[in-house]
C-alpha positions in Angstrom: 6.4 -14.4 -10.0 8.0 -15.9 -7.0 11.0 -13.2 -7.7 8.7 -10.5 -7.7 6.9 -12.0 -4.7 10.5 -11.8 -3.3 11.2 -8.3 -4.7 7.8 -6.6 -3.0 8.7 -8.2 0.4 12.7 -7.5 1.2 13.1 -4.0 -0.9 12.6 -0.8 -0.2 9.8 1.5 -1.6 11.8 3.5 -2.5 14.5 0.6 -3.8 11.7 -0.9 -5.6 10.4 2.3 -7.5 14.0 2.7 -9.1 14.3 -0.8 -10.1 10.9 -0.9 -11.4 11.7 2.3 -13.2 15.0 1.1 -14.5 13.6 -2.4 -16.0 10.5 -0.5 -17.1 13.5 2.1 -19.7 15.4 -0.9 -20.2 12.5 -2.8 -21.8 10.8 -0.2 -23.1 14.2 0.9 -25.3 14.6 -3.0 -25.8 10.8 -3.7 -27.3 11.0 -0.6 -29.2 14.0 -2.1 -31.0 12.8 -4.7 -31.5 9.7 -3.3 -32.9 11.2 -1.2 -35.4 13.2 -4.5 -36.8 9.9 -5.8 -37.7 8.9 -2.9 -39.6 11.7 -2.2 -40.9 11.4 -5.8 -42.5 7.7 -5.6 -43.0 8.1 -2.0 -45.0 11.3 -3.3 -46.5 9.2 -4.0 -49.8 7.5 -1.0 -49.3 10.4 1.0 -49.1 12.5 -0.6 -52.1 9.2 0.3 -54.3 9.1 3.7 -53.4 12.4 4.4 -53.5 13.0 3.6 -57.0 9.8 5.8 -58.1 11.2 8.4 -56.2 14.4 7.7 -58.4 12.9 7.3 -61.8 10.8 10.3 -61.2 13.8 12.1 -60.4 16.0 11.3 -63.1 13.6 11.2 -66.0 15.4 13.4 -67.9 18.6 10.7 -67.8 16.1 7.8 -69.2 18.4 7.4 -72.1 21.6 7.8 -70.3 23.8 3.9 -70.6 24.8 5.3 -66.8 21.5 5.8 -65.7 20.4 2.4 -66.9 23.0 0.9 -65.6 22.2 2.6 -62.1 18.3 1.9 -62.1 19.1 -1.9 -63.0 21.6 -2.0 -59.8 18.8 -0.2 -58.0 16.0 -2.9 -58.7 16.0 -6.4 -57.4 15.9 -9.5 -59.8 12.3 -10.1 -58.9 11.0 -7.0 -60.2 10.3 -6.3 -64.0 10.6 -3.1 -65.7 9.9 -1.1 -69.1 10.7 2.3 -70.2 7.9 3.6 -72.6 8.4 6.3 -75.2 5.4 8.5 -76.6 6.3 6.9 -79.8 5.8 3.6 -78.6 9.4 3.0 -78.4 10.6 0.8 -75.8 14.4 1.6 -74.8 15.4 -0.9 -72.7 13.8 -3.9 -70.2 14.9 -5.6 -67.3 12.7 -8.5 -69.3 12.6 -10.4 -72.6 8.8 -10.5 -71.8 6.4 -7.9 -73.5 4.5 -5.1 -72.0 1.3 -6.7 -69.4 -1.6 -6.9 -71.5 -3.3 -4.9 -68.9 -1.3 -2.0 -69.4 -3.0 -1.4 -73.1 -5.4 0.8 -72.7 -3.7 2.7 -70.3 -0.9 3.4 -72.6 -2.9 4.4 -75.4 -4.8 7.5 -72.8 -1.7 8.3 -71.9 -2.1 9.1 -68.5 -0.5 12.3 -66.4 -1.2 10.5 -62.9 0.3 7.5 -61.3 -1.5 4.4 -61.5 -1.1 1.0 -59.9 -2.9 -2.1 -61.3 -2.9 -5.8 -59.3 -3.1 -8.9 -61.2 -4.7 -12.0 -61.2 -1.0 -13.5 -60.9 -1.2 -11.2 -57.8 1.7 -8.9 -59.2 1.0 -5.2 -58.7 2.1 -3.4 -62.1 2.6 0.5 -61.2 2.7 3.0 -64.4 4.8 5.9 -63.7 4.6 9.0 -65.9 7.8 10.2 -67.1 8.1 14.4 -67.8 11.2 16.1 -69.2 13.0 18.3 -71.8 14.4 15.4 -73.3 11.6 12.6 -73.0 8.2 12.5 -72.5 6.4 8.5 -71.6 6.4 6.1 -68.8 8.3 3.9 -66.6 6.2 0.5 -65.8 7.0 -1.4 -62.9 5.8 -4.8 -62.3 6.3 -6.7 -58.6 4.8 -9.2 -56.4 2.1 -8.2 -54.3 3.7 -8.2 -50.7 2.5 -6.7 -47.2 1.4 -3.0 -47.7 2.3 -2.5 -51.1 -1.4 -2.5 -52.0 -2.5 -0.6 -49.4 -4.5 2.8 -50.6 -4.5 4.1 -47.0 -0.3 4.1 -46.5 0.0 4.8 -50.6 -2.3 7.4 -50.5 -0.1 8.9 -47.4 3.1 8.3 -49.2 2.3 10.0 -52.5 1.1 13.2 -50.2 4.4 13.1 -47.9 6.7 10.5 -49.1 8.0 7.2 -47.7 10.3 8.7 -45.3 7.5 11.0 -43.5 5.4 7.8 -43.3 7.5 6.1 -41.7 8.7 8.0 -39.0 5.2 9.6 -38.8 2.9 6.2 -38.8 6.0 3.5 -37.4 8.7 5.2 -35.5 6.6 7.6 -33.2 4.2 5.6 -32.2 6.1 2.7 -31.4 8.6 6.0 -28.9 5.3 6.6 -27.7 3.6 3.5 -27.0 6.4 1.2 -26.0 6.9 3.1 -22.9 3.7 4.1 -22.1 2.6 0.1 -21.8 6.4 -0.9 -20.0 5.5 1.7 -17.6 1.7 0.9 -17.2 3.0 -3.0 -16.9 5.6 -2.2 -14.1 3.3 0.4 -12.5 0.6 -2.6 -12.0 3.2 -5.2 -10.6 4.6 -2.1 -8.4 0.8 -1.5 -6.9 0.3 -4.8 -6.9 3.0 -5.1 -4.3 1.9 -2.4 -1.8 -2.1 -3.2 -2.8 -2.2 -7.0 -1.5 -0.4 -5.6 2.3 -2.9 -2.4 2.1 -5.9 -4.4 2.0 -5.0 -6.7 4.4 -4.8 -3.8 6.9 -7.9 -2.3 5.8 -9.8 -5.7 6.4 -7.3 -5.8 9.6 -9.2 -2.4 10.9 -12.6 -3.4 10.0 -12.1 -6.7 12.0 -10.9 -4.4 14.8 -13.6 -2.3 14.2 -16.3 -5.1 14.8 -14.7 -6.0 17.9 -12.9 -9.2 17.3 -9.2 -9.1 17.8 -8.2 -13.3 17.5 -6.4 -13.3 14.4 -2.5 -12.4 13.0 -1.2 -9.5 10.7 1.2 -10.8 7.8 4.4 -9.3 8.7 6.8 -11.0 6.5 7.9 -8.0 4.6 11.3 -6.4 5.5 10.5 -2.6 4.1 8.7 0.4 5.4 5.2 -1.6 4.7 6.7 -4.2 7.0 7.3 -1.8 9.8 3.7 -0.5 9.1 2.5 -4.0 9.1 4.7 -4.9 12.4 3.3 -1.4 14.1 -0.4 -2.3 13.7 0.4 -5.9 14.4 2.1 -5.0 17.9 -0.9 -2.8 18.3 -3.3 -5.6 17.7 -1.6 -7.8 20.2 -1.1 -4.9 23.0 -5.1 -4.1 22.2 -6.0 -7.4 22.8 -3.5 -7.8 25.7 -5.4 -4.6 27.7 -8.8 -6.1 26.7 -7.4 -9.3 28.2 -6.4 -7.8 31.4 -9.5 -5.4 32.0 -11.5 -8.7 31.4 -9.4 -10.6 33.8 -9.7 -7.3 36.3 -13.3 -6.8 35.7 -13.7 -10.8 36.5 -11.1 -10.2 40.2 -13.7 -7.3 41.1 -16.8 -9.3 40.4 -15.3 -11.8 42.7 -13.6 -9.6 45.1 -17.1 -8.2 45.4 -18.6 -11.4 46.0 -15.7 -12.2 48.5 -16.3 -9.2 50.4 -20.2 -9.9 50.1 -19.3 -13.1 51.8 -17.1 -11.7 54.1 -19.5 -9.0 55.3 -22.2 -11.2 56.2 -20.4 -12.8 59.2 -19.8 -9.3 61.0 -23.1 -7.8 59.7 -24.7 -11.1 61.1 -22.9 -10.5 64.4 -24.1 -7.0 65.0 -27.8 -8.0 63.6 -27.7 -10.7 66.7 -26.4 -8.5 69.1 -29.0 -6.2 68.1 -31.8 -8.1 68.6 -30.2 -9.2 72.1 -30.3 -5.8 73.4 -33.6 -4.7 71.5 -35.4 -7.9 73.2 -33.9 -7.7 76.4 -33.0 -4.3 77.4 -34.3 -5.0 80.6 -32.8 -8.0 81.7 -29.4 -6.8 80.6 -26.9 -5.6 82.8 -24.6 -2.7 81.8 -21.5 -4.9 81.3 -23.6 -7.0 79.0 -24.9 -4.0 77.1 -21.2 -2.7 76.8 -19.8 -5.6 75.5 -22.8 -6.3 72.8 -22.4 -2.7 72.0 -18.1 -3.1 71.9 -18.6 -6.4 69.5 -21.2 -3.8 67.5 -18.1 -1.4 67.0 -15.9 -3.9 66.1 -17.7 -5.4 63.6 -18.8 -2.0 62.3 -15.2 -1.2 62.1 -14.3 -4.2 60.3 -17.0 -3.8 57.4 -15.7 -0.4 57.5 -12.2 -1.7 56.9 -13.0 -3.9 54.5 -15.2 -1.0 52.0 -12.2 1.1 52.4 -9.5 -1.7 51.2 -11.9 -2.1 48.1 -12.3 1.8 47.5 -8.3 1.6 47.6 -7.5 -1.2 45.3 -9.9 0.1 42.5 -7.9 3.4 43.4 -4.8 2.2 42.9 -6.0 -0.2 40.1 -6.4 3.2 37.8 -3.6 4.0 35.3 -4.0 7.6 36.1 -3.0 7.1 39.6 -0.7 9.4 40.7 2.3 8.9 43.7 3.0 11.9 45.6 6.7 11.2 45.8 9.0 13.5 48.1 12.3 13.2 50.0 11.8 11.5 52.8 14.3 11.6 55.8 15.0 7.8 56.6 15.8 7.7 60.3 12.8 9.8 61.1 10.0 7.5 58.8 11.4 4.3 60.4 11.2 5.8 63.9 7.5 6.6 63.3 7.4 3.3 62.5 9.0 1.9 65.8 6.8 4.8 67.8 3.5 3.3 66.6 4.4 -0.5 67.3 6.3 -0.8 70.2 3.4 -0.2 72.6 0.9 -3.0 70.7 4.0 -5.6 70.1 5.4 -4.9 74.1 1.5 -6.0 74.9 2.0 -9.2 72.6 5.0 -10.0 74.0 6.6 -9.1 70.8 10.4 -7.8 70.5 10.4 -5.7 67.7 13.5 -4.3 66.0 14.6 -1.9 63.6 18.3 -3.0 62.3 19.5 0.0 59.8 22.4 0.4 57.7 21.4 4.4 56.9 22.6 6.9 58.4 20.9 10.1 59.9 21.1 12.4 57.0 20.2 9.9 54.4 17.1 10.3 52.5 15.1 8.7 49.6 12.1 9.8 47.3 9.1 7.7 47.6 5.4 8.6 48.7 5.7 8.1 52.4 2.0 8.1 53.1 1.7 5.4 51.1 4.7 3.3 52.1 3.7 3.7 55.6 0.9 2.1 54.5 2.4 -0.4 53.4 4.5 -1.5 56.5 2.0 -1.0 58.9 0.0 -3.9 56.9 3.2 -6.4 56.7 3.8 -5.4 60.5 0.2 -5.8 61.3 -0.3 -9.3 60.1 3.2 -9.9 61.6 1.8 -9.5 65.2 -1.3 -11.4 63.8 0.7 -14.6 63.4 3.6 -13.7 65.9 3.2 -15.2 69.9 5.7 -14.0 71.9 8.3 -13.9 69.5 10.0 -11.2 67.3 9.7 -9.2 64.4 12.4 -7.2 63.1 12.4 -4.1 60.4 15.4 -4.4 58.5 16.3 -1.0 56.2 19.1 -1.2 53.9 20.2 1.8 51.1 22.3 0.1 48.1 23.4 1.9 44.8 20.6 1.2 42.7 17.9 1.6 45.8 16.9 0.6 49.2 15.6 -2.5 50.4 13.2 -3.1 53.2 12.6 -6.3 54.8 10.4 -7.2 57.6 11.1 -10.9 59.3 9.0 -12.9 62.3 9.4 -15.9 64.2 5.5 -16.7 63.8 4.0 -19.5 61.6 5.4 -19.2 58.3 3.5 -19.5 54.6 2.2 -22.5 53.6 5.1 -23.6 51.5 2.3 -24.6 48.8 0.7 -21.0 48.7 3.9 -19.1 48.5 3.3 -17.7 44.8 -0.6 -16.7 46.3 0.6 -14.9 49.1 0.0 -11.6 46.9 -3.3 -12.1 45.2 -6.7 -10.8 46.0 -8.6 -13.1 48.9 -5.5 -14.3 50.3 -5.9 -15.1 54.0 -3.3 -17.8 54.7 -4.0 -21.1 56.7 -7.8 -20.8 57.8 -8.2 -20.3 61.2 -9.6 -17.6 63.8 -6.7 -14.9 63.0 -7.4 -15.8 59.1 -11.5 -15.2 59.3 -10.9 -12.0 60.8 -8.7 -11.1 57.7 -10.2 -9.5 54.0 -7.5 -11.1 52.3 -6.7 -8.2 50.3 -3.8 -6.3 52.8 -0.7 -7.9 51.1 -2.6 -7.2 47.4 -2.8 -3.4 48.4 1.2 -3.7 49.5 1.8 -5.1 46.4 -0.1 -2.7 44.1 2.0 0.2 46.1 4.9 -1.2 45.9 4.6 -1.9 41.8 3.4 2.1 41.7 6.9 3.0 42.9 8.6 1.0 40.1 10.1 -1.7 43.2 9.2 -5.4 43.6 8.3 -7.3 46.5 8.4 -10.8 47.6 7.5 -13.1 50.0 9.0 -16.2 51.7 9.7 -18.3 54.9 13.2 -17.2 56.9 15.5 -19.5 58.8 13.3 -18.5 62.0 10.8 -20.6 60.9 8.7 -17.3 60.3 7.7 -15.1 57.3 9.5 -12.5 55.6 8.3 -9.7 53.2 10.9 -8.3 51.2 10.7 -4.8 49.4 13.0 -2.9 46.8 12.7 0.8 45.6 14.4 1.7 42.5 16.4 5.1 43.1 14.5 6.7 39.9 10.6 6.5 40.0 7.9 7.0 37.5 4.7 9.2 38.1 6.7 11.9 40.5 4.0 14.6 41.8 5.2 17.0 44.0 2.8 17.4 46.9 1.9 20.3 48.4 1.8 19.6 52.1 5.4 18.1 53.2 4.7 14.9 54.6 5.6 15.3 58.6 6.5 12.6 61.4 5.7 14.2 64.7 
C-alpha cells in the first residue's frame, strides 16, 4: 500500500492510468493462466474418460482388431479397468483378471442402446458403453475411481450433447477470457479512484469549510501531479482569501479608530468655536469689533481645520479602494517643480525659511505620473516641513535615473524621534506632542504614502546630517492603473 500511496502522489494521471492499465493486462493474462492450469488438472480425469469413449465409440467396428487392442490399452491408464462384451456373452479381452461388476448384471442381460454410468459403493463409477457395427454388436464397460466432475449429471449431460471439447472451451476457457479481466480491471479501476477520490474529498469538505466562513486550516498538497497543482491552486487561494479577510479586518479596525481619532480630534476645535460662540452670543454688547473679529477668525480656523480633517478621511477611504484609478499623464518636470517653488517661496520667505529646488533634469525632460496627485503629495511633506522648520532651510531635491526619478525633500528642523522612525507613515501619526503636533490629524504623511504606493514607488523617511528630516520618494518609469485624463493637467 505504501507503494501505491507513493504511486497516486508523484505520477501523472495520465502516467498512472497507463501503468494501471498495463498491470491490470499483465495480471489479468497472468491469472487467466493460471486459471486454466487448474482446470486443466481438475478436468484432466474428465478429459481422459471422455476421450477414450469418444475412441471406443469410434472404433467399434475394430473391437477385434490385436492393433486396436493394443491401441485402447496404450490409451487407458493402469487405474482404470475395462471389458469388451459380446452379444453372446463373449468377453474378448480385459485390462483385468477380475470378472464383470456384479452390478452390471442386469444391465447386460436388457441390453441397453443408451449409455449408462453406475457409482459404487467402492466409489468407482462403472460406465457401460454400447458398441454398434457391421462386424460386432455389445458393449465396452469401463470401470474408474470416482474423481472431481466425473459424476457430475450437469457437465455429463452437457458433454454427451456437445462433447468434451465444446465444454470446455464453452464452460472453462471463456469465462475465465471474460472474467479475469473484467475483475483485474474492476480491482485497478478501485485503487485508481481511490487515488484521485481521497484528494477530491478533501477539497469538497475544503469548500464547504470555506463555505461556512472559517478559513484556519491547511490543504494537503503533497502530491506532485495535476491533482497537486489543483490542490496547491485552491490551497494558495485559501491563504490569499484569508490574507484579504485579514487585511479588510485590520482596515475596517484602522477606520474604526481613525474615526475615533478624528472624533477626538474634532472636539478640541469644535469646543473652541462652541466657546467663542457663546462669547459673542452673551456679550455682543460689550464686545468691541476687534474682539468680535478675532472670535470670529479662531471660528474660521477651526471650521477650516474640521473641514481639513473630513476631507483627509473622505481621501484615505478613496484612495484605500482597489478600484482607484491614477490619472497618469506626461508631465513636464521643470514646469511641476516651479509650481512648486511659486506656491512656497512667499510662506517660507515669511518663516524665514530658505527654500531650494536642486535639479539634475533638464528642461525638456518629462515623466508620467498623476500630477494632481503628486502635488499633493509634496505640498504635505513641504507643509509639515515649515511646521517643524525655524529659520532654517528646506530644500527640494529632483533627480531622473534609469529605472525612475527620485524626489527628496530635506530640513534643518527637529528631526523624527529616532524611536518612531518605522511609525512616521501610519494613521494618527503626529510626531513629538506639542502645540505644532495638536494642530496636526496625523494622517498627512499616511495620504503621501497611500499615493505614492498607487504609482508603484516607495517612500521613506529618516533624519539627515542637518539634524532635520528627510522624506524620500521613488517613481518607477512604468506604472500600473494608467488613465488618460481628459483635461491636461496645466501649471499657470
Amino acid at each position: 500500500m505504501g507503494r501505491l500511496k507513493y504511486l497516486n502522489r508523484n505520477l501523472k494521471l495520465k502516467t498512472q492510468f497507463l501503468l494501471f492499465f498495463i498491470l491490470s493486462a499483465f495480471l489479468a493474462a497472468f491469472l487467466s493462466i493460471i486459471l486454466l492450469l487448474i482446470c486443466i488438472f481438475l478436468f484432466h480425469d474428465l478429459k481422459q474418460v471422455n476421450e477414450i469413449k469418444d475412441y471406443v465409440e469410434l472404433n467399434a467396428e475394430n473391437a477385434l482388431n490385436q492393433n486396436y487392442q493394443k491401441e485402447l490399452k496404450s490409451r487407458i491408464p493402469d487405474d482404470f479397468d475395462y471389458w469388451l462384451f459380446i452379444t453372446d456373452d463373449n468377453i474378448p479381452y480385459t485390462s483385468t483378471s477380475n470378472s464383470m461388476p456384479i452390478e452390471l448384471s442386469n444391465i447386460i442381460q436388457n441390453r441397453p442402446t443408451k449409455e449408462i454410468n453406475i457409482v459404487t459403493d467402492e466409489n468407482h463409477i462403472i460406465s457401460y458403453i454400447p458398441l454398434h457395427s457391421k462386424n460386432i454388436e455389445g458393449a465396452f464397460i469401463l470401470k474408474y475411481k470416482n474423481k472431481l466432475f466425473l459424476n457430475s449429471k450437469f457437465i455429463n449431460k452437457i458433454i454427451d450433447k456437445t462433447s468434451y471439447t465444446a465444454f470446455f472451451n464453452l464452460f472453462v476457457i471463456l469465462p475465465i477470457m471474460i472474467l479475469c479481466p473484467f475483475i483485474t480491471a474492476f480491482i485497478f479501476s478501485l485503487l485508481f479512484a481511490r487515488g484521485i477520490n481521497k484528494p477530491l474529498k478533501e477539497l469538497i469538505n475544503a469548500s464547504e469549510t470555506i463555505k461556512q466562513g472559517r478559513l484556519d486550516f491547511a490543504i494537503n498538497t503533497s502530491y506532485n501531479n495535476e491533482i497537486g497543482q489543483v490542490l496547491k491552486s485552491f490551497e494558495d487561494m485559501r491563504k490569499t482569501l484569508q490574507d484579504s479577510l485579514k487585511k479588510q479586518w485590520t482596515m475596517e479596525e484602522q477606520r474604526k479608530d481613525m474615526i475615533l481619532s478624528l472624533t477626538h480630534n474634532i472636539k478640541t476645535p469644535v469646543t473652541i468655536i462652541n466657546g467663542h460662540l457663546e462669547l459673542i452670543s452673551s456679550y455682543e454688547q460689550s464686545l468691541t469689533s476687534n474682539q468680535k473679529k478675532e472670535s470670529m477668525d479662531i471660528i474660521v480656523h477651526n471650521a477650516d481645520r474640521i473641514r481639513v480633517m473630513i476631507n483627509q478621511l473622505n481621501e484615505i477611504w478613496d484612495l484605500e479602494r482597489t478600484n482607484f484609478s491614477l490619472f497618469i499623464q506626461d508631465v513636464s518636470l521643470s514646469k511641476f517643480t516651479k509650481k512648486i517653488k511659486d506656491n512656497f517661496d512667499q510662506i517660507c520667505s515669511k518663516e524665514n525659511i530658505s527654500f531650494k529646488i536642486v535639479s539634475s533634469i533638464h528642461e525638456e525632460d518629462t515623466f508620467s505620473f498623476d500630477p494632481i496627485r503628486m502635488n499633493e503629495v509634496f505640498e504635505n511633506i513641504i507643509s509639515n516641513s515649515i511646521k517643524f522648520t525655524n529659520n532654517g532651510e528646506i530644500k527640494f531635491e529632483i533627480k531622473k535615473e534609469e529605472a525612475g526619478i527620485s524626489f527628496k525633500i530635506s530640513d534643518t528642523g527637529n528631526g523624527f524621534n529616532e524611536k518612531e522612525l518605522e511609525y512616521i507613515f501610519n494613521k494618527d501619526y503626529k510626531g513629538d506632542e506639542g502645540v505644532k503636533s495638536i494642530n496636526s490629524s496625523g494622517l498627512g504623511l499616511y495620504i503621501c504614502k497611500l499615493i505614492v504606493e498607487k504609482h508603484n514607488g516607495k517612500i521613506k523617511g529618516f533624519n539627515n546630517g542637518m539634524g532635520g528630516a528627510s522624506i524620500e520618494i521613488f517613481l518607477p518609469q512604468s506604472l500600473m492603473h494608467k488613465t488618460k485624463i481628459q483635461t491636461p493637467y496645466t501649471y499657470n
